[in-house]
C-alpha positions in Angstrom: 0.0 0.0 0.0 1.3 3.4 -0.7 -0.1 6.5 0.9 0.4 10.5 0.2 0.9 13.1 2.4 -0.1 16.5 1.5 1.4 19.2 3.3 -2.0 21.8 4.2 0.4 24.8 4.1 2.8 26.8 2.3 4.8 28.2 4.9 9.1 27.4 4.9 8.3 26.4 8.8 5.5 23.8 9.1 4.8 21.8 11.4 2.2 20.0 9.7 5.1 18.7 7.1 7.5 18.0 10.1 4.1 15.8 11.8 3.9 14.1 8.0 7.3 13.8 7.5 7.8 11.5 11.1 4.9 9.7 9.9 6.8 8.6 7.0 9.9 8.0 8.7 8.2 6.3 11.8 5.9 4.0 10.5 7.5 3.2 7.2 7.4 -0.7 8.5 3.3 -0.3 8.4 3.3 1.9 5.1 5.2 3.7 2.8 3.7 7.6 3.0 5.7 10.2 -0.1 5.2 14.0 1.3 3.7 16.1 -1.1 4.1 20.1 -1.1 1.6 22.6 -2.1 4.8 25.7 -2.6 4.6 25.4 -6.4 0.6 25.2 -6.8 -0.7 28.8 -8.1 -3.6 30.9 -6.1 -6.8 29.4 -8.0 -8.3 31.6 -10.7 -11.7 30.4 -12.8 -10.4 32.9 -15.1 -6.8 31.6 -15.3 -7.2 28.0 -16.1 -4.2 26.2 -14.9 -5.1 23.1 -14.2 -2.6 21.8 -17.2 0.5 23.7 -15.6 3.4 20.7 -14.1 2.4 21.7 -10.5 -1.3 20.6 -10.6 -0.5 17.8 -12.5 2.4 16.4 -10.8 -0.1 16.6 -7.9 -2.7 15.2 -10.1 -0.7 12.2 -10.9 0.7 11.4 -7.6 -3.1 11.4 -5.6 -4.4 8.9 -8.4 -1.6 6.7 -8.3 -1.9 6.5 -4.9 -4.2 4.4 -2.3 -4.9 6.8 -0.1 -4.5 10.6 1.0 -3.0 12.3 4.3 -3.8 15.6 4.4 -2.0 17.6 7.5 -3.6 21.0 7.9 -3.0 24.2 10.4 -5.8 26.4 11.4 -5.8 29.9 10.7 -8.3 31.8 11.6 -11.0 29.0 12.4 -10.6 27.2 8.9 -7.6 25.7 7.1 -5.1 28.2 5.6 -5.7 29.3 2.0 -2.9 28.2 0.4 -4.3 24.3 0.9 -7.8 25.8 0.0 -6.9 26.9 -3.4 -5.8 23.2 -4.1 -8.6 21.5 -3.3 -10.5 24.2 -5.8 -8.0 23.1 -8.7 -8.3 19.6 -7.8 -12.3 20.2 -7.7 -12.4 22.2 -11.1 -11.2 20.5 -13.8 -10.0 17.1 -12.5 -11.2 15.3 -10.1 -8.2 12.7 -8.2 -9.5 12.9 -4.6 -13.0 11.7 -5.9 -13.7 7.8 -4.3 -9.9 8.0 -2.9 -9.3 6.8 0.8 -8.4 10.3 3.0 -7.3 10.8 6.6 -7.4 14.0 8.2 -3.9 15.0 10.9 -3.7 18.4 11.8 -0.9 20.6 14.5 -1.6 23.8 15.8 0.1 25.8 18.4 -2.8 25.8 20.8 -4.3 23.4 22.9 -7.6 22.8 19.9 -5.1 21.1 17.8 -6.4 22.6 14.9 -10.0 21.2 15.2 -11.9 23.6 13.6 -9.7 23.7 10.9 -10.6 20.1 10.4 -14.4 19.7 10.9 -14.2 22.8 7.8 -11.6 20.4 5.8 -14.1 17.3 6.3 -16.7 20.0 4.9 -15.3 20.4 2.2 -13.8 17.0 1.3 -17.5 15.7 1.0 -18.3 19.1 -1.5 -19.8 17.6 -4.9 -16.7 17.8 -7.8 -14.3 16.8 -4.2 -16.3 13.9 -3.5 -13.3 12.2 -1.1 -13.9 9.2 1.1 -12.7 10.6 4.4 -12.1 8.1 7.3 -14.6 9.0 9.9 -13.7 9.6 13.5 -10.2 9.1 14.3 -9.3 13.0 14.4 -5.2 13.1 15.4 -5.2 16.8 16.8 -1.8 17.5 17.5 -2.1 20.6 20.1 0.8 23.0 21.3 3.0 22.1 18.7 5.7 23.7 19.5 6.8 21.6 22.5 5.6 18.3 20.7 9.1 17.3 18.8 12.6 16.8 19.9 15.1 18.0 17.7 15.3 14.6 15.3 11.4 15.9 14.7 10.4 12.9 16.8 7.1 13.2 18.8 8.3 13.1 22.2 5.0 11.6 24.2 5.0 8.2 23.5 1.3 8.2 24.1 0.6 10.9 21.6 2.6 8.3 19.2 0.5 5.5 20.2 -2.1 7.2 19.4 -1.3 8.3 16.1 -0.1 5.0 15.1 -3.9 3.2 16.1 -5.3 6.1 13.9 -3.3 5.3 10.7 -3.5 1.5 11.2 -7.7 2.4 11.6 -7.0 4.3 8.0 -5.0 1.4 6.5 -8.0 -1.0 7.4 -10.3 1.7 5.8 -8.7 1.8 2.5 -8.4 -1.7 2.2 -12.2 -2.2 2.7 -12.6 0.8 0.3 -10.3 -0.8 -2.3 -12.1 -4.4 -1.6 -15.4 -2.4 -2.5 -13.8 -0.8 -5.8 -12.6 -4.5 -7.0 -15.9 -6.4 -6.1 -17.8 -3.4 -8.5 -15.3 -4.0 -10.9 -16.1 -7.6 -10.7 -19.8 -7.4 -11.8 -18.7 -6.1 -15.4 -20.1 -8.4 -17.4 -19.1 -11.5 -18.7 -17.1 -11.8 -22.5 -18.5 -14.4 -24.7 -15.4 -15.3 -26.0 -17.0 -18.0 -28.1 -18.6 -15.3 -30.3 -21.9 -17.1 -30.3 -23.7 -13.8 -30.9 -23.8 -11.6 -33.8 -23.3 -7.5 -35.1 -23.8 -5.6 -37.7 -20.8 -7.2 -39.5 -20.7 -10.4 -38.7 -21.1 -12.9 -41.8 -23.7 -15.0 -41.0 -23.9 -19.1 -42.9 -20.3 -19.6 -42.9 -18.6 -21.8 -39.9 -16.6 -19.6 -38.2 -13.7 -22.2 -37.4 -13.2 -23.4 -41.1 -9.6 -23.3 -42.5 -11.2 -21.3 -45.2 -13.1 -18.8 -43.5 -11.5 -15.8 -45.2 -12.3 -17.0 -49.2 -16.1 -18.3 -48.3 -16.5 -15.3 -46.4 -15.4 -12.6 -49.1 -17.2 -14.7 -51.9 -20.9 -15.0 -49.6 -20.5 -11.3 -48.9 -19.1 -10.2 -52.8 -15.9 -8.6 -51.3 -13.6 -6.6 -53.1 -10.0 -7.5 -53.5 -7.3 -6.8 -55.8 -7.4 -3.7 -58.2 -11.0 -2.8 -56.5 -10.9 0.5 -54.6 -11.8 0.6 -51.4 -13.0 4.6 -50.5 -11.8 5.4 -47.1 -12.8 8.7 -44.6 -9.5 10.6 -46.4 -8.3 8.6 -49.2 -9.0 5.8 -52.4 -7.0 2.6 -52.3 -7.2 -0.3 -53.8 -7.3 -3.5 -51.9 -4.0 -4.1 -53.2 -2.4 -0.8 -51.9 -4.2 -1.4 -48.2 -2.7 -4.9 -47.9 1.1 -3.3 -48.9 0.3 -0.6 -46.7 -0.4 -2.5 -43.5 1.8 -5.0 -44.4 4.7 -2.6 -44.4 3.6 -1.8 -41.1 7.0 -2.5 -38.6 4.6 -4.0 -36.0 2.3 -6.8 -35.9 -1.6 -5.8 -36.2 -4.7 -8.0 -35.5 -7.7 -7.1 -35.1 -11.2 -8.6 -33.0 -14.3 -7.3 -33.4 -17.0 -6.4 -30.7 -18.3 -10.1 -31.1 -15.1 -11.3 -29.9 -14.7 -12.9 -33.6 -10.9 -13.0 -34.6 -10.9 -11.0 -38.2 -7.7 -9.9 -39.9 -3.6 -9.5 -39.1 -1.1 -8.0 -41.5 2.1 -9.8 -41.2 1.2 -13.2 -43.0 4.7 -14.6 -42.2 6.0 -18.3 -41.0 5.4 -18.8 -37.4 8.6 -18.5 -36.0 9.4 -15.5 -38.0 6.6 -13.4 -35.8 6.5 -12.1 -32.1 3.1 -13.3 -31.8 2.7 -16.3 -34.3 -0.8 -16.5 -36.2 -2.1 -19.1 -38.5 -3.8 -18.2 -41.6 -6.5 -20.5 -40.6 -7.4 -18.7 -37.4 -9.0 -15.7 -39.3 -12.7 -16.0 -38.9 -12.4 -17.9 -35.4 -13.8 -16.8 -31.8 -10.7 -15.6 -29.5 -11.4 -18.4 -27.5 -10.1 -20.5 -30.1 -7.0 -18.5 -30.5 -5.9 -18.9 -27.2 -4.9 -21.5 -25.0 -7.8 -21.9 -22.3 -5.5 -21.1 -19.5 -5.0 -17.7 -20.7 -9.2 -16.9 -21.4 -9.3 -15.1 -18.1 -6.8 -12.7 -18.5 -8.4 -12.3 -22.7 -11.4 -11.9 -21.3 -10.7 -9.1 -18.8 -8.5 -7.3 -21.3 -11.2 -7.1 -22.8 -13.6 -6.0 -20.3 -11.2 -3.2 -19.5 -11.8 -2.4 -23.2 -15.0 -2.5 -23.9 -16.3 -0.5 -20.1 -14.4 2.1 -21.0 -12.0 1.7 -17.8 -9.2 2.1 -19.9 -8.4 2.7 -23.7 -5.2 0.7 -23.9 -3.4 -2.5 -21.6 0.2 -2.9 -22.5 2.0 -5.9 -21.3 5.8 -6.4 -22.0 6.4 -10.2 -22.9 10.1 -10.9 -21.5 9.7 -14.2 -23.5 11.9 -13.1 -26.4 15.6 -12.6 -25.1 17.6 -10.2 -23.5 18.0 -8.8 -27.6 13.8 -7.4 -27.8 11.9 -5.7 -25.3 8.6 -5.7 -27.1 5.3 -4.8 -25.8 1.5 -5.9 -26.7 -0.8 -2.9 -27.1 -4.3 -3.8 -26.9 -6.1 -0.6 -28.1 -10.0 0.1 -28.2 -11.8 0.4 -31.0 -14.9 2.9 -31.5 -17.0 4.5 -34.3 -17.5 8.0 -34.7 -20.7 7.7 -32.0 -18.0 6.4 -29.4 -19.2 2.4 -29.5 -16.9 0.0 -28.9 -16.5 -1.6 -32.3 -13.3 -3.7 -30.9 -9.6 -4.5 -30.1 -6.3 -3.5 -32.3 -3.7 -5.5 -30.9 -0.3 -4.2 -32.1 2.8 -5.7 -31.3 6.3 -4.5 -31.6 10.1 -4.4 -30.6 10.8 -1.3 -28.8 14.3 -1.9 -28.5 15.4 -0.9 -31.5 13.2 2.7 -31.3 14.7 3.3 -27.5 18.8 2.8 -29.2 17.8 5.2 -32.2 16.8 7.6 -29.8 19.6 7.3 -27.8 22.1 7.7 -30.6 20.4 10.7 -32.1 19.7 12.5 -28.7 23.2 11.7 -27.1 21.6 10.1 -24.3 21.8 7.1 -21.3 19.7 5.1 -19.8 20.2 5.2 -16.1 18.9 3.3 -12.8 16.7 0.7 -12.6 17.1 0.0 -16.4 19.4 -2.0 -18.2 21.0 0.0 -20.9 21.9 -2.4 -23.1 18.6 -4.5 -23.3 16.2 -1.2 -22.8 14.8 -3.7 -20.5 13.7 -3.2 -16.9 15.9 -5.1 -14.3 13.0 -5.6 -11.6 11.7 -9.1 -12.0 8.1 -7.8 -12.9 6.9 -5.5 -15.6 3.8 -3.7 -15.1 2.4 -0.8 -17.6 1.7 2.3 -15.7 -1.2 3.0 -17.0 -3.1 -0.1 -17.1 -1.7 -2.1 -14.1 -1.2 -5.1 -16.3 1.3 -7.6 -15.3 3.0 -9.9 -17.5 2.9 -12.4 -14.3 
């Protein structure tokens, strides 16, 4: 589990970021916590938009990569300082990263309140429609008289005061795992892929047995295809069937494409087996994806696709370390959808990006440092997950 911790003010001297900062430190055995800083984040301005600027995305990013929020607040003047105020209206305007997201609420303040009422007004607000945060109720950690609270290592000297704290953030560790057990159980009801394409759309060629050898000539013949020197009028061109199979074939990746009956339809590299990164069979055109893959795999095809088709995501990438130390290459599996938006399918595209990563290094001068091996482009943990889909290639 990783946690954030947003520092409510903007002050050099805080000791709201010295409370988040022990948490970190102290506790780092229950959970990891990264302390975030509001310094950089501008005064909110309707008429200003910057909700695009590095500051208020960085932000962005690192709240919805995260399981759950920390938010340490001071009280001025019977509320929480301005500075933390104006965040929470940029993170309310145009995005929206603290919506459904696990948030605990710490607060220091030089008198004995603790910063209270600055608290009861964050929890206010935190609940606002366009915040729409899942705060941990109870549990307030009022850190009074502030001054005399840390030794000079910033450690909280009462050890019942850090007793305390620690019940309170292992109370908001149970809370976001029952949160994140509710998120995956509603992601669980999606509903079920038939991957045997025993349906039909608008598309499908109906009278022809989808698992023949020949599906691809009895097809086109039923259906009066064109092929050859027929032209084919596309949204911003006229090719000929001809010029669209040398185009895609020319293609340096490997395409297929599924349609949104699950029914296995077309790839561009027709090429021996062991000659591909994904092999295909010229016979498997026309079959349902369950016949494509081996039936161990169907659950993870069939929530690729899920992902897909719900609209959860628009791409899964999954790096297939199967291919030597000599390729890093990656399967893209990329929604589909018509002008209206519906789902019309999957193109997977497949490719090496090792050889793109050493061009770009040679023209740009460049290393690769840390945790990646510069010679293989690859990464050197033993797991590879994309960061935007959370697919694993274990």
């Amino acid at each position: 589990m990783k946690l954030v911790g947003i520092v409510g003010s903007n002050a050099d001297l805080s000791y709201n970021r010295m409370l988040l900062n022990y948490m970190s430190k102290a506790f780092k055995n229950l959970v990891e916590i990264e302390v975030l800083e509001i310094k950089d984040i501008p005064l909110f301005n309707q008429s200003d938009d910057q909700t695009n600027s590095a500051p208020i995305q960085y932000l962005n990013k690192k709240i919805l990569e995260a399981d759950g929020v920390i938010i340490a607040t001071p009280e001025h003047n019977r509320s929480i300082p301005a500075a933390l105020k104006s965040v929470l209206e940029w993170l309310s305007f145009k995005i929206h990263p603290l919506e459904d997201k696990p948030v605990m609420i710490v607060g220091a303040s030089y008198y004995d309140q603790g910063s209270s009422r600055a608290q009861l007004d964050l929890r206010q607000i935190l609940d606002a429609p366009g915040v729409n945060a899942m705060v941990l109720p109870g549990n307030e950690f009022l850190l009074g008289k502030v001054k005399q609270a840390f030794d000079e290592a910033g450690n909280l000297k009462d050890p019942k005061t850090k007793s305390f704290l620690e019940g309170t953030l292992k109370k908001f560790i149970q809370f976001v795992s029952l949160v994140t057990k509710l998120e995956e159980k509603e992601a669980a009801v999606l509903p079920k892929e038939d991957l045997n394409a025993t349906g039909k759309v608008e598309t499908t060629i109906e009278g022809v047995n989808m698992a023949a050898e020949d599906w691809v000539e009895v097809a086109a013949e039923k259906v009066g295809a064109a092929e050859g020197s027929d032209y084919v009028k596309l949204n911003r061109g006229l090719l000929t069937v001809d010029q669209l199979n040398y185009f895609l074939s020319s293609m340096p990746m490997e395409i297929t494409y599924a349609d949104d009956n699950n029914q296995f339809l077309y790839y561009n590299h027709v090429l021996p087996a062991e000659e591909m990164l994904a092999s295909r069979q010229p016979g498997q055109v026309g079959n349902p994806l369950a016949n494509c893959h081996p039936e161990a795999s169907l659950k993870g095809v069939e929530w690729v696709i899920q992902q897909l088709r719900s609209g959860a995501t628009d791409c899964v990438r999954v790096n297939v370390p199967t291919h030597g130390p000599d390729k890093y290459v990656v399967h893209n599996y990329q929604a589909i959808h018509d002008e209206e938006g519906i789902y019309k399918g999957i193109n997977e595209y497949i490719l090496d990006f090792k050889p793109i990563v050493e061009w770009y290094l040679k023209q740009t001068g460049q290393t690769l440092v840390g945790d990646v091996d510069a010679v293989s482009s690859a990464s050197t943990k033993d797991d590879d997950v994309d960061a935007v889909s959370s697919a694993s290639v274990k």
